[in-house]
C-alpha positions, -999 to 999 in steps of 0.1 A, spaced: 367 -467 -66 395 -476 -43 423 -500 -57 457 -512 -33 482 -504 -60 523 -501 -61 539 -474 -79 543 -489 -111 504 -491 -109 503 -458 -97 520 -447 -130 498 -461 -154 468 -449 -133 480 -417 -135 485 -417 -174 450 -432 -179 436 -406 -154 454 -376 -151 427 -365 -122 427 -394 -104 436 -390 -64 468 -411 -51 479 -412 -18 507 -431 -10 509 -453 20 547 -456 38 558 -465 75 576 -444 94 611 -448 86 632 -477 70 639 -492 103 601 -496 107 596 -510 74 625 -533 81 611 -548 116 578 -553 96 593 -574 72 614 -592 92 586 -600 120 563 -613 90 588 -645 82 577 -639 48 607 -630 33 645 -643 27 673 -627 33 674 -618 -6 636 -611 -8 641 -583 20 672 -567 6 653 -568 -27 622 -550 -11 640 -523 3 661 -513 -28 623 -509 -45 613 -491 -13 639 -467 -18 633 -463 -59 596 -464 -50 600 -429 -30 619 -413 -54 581 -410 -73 564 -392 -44 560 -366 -68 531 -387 -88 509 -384 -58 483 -359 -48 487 -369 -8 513 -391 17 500 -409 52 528 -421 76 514 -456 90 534 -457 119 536 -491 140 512 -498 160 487 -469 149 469 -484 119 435 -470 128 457 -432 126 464 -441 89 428 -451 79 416 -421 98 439 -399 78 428 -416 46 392 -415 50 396 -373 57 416 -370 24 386 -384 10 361 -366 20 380 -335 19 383 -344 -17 347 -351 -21 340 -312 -9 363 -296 -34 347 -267 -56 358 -286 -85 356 -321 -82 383 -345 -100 371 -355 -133 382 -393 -131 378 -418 -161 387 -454 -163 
């Protein structure tokens, strides 16, 4: 099962499933995350400062995941590549992840 979570979801994953693999998903830098957001129009000027103070807290949990991919701008397909070897990598451990939900 694959599920798009935030950190906070991350957490509670990782207390229901102590085996369960996370990888987290970040741009590059700040900067890129920045010109993401910004080029979007999605967000005000509070919604984006807002984002990027959770940003920050959010990396200071790298720690509850098993793996990180870098999804630099314009190299998407890099990131899904990287993500789909973690997976199978993972699916050819000795002793697989015993993963309950």
């Amino acid at each position: 099962m694959i599920m798009r979570i935030d950190v906070q979801g991350a957490e509670t994953v990782r207390k229901l499933a102590k085996d369960a693999l996370l990888i987290f998903l970040t741009p590059q830098n700040e900067e890129e995350l920045i010109n993401r957001l910004e080029n979007r129009n999605t967000e005000d000027n509070e919604s984006l400062k807002l984002r990027i103070a959770t940003t920050r807290q959010e990396y200071n949990k790298i720690d509850l995941f098993d793996y990180m991919v870098v999804n630099k701008d314009e190299q998407l397909m890099v990131a899904v590549d990287m993500i789909e070897a973690i997976i199978k990598a993972e699916q050819q451990r000795v002793h697989q992840r015993d993963v309950e939900l």
